[in-house]
C-alpha positions as CSV (number, residue, x, y, z in Angstrom):
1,X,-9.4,35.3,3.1
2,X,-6.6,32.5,2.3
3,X,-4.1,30.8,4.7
4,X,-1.5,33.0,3.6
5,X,-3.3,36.5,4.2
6,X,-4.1,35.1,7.6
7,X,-0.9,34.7,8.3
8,X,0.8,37.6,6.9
9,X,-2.3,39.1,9.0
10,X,-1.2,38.0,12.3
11,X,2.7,38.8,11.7
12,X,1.7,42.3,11.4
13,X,-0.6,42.1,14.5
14,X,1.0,45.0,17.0
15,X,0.0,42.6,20.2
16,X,2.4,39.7,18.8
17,X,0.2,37.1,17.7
18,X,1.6,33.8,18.3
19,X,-0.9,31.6,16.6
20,X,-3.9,31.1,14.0
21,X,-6.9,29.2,13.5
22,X,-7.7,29.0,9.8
23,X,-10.9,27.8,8.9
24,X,-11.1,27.0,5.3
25,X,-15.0,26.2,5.2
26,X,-16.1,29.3,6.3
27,X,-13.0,31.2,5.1
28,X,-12.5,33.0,8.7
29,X,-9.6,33.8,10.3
30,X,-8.7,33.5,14.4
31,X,-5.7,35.7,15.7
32,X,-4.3,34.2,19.2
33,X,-2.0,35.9,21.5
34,X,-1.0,32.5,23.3
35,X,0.5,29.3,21.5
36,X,-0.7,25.7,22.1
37,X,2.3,25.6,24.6
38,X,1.2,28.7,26.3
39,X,-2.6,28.2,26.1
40,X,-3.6,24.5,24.7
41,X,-7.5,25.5,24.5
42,X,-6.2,28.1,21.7
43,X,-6.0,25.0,19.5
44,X,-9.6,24.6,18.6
45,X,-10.7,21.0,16.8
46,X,-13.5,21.9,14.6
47,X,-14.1,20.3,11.2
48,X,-11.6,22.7,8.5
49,X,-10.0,24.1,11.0
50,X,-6.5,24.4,10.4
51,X,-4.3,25.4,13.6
52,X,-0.8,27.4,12.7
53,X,1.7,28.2,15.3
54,X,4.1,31.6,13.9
55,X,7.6,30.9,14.7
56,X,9.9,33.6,15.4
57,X,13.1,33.2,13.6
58,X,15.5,30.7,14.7
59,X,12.8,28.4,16.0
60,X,11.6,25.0,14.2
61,X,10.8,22.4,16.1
62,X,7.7,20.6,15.9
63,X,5.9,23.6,14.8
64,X,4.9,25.2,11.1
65,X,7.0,28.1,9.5
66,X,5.5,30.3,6.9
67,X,7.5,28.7,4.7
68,X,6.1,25.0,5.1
69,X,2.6,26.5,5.0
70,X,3.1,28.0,1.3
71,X,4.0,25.2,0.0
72,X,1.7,23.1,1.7
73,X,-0.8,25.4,-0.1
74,X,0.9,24.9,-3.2
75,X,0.9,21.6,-2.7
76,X,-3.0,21.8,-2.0
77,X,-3.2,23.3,-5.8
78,X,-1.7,20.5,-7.2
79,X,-3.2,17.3,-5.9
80,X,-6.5,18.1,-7.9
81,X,-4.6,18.5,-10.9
82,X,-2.7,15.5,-10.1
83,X,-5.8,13.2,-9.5
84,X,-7.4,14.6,-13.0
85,X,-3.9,12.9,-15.0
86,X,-3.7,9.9,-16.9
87,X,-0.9,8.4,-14.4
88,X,-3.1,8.6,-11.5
89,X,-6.1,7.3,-13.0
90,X,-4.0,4.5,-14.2
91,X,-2.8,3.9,-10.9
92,X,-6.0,4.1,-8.9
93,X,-7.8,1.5,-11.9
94,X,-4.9,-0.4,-11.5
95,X,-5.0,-1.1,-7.3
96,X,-8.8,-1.9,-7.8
97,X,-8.3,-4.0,-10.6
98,X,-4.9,-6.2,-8.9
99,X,-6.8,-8.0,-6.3
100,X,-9.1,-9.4,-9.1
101,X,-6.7,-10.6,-11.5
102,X,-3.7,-11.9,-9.5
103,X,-4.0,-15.1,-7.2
104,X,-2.9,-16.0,-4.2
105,X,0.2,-17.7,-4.2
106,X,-0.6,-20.6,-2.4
107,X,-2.8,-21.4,-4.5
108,X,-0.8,-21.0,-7.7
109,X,1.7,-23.7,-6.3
110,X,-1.0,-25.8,-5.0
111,X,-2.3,-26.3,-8.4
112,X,0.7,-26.8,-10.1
113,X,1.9,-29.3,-7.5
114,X,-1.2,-31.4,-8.3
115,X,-0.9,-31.2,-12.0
116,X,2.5,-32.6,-11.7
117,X,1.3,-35.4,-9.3
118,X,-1.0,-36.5,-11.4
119,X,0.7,-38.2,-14.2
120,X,3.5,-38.8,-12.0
121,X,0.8,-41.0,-9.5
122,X,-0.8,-43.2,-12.9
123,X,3.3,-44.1,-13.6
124,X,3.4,-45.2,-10.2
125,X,0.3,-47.2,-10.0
126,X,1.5,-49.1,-13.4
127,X,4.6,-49.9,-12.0
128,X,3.5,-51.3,-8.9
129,X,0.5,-53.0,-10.6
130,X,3.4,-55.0,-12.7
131,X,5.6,-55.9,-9.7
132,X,2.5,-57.2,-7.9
133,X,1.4,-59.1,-11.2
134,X,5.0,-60.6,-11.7
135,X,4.9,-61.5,-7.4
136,X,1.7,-63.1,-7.7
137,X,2.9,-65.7,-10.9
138,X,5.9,-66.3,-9.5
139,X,7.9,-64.5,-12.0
140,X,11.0,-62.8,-11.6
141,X,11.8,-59.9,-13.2
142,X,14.3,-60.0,-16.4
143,X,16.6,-58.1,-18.6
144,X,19.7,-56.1,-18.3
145,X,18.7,-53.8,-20.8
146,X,15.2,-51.7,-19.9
147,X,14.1,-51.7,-23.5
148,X,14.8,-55.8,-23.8
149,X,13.3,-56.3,-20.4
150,X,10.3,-58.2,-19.2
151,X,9.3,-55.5,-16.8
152,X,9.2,-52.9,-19.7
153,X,6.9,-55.3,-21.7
154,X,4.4,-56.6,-19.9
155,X,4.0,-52.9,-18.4
């Protein structure tokens, strides 16, 4: 017995039945006279059981119509054909595979930062290795031009 014949089963049921417990592991079928509203213990919390409240029509809220529970079966149908498709399998390789191939960010910038601090700390170093040659003889530094200077060629 499906979802759907229980259903249909309990909206012909001469006593009104209000509500249904569907158990899809053992394929049974529970026809209540009293809703969770009425009766909260007719919501029973086993493992596959699936509780469905029948609306009258005109009602909606916060509870499933017959409608919703078609195409949630329909929906059911699909998902396995859904997780056999190339785009899924994709996706699902994909989020396992991301966190091994990207890098964190700060890291990223932390390495470039220090590969552009480098060179620029050895230009540094020369530079104030020169001024504290030319301090210690005495000599000033000369030359308009920083090609003709002698700054440029001692360095």
């Amino acid at each position: 017995m499906g979802k759907k014949m229980c259903v249909r089963e309990c909206q012909s049921y001469p006593g009104r039945c209000k509500s249904v417990n569907y158990n899809r592991i053992h394929l049974s079928c529970d026809l209540n006279t009293d809703s969770a509203t009425d009766k909260p213990e007719a919501i029973l919390d086993r493992e596959g059981s699936t509780y469905i409240e029948i609306l009258t029509s005109g009602q909606r809220k916060g509870k499933y119509s017959v409608n919703w529970i078609l195409q949630l079966e329909r929906c059911y149908l699909k998902v396995p054909k859904h997780q056999d498709s190339d785009c899924h399998k994709e996706a699902v390789e994909r989020k396992l595979k991301l966190p091994t191939e990207t890098k964190d960010i700060g890291e990223v910038l932390s390495a470039a930062d220090s590969e552009e601090k480098t060179p620029n700390r050895q230009q540094m170093l020369t530079i104030l290795r020169n001024i504290r040659f030319r301090a210690r003889q005495g000599l000033p530094i000369r030359g308009h031009d920083d090609n003709q200077s002698n700054f440029i060629q001692l360095g």
